[in-house]
Steps between C-alpha positions, in 0.01 A plus 500: 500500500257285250155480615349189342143393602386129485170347610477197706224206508401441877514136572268541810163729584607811643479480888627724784827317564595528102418890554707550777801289305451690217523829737789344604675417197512900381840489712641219289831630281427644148098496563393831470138449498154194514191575382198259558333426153100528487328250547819417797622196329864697370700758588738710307832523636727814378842413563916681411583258209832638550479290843297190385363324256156324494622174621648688782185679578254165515758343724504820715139467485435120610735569762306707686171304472362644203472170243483643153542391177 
């Protein structure tokens, strides 16, 4: 397993729905962990770049509701 970490813009204020989506998306293939940023306006996904690679992980992300960039 390769651990890679890569921060994403949020392309909406932080809100309860987005935290519960982002909850959610900890299940998602290959993600092993999201971390809200200060200030909440990224997060910093760790993910198995073994498994995926970043494109992989932002679609895997808008997917589920969380619109990054």
């Amino acid at each position: 397993m390769t651990k890679v970490q890569k921060r994403f813009q949020l392309q909406k204020p932080l809100d309860e729905a987005l935290m519960q989506n982002i909850a959610d998306a900890h299940s998602l293939y290959g993600i092993e962990r999201i971390v809200i940023g200060s200030g909440n306006q990224d997060v910093l996904v760790e993910f198995d770049a073994t498994r995926m690679r970043v494109a992989n992980v932002e679609s895997a992300l808008l997917q589920a509701g969380i619109p990054v960039a």
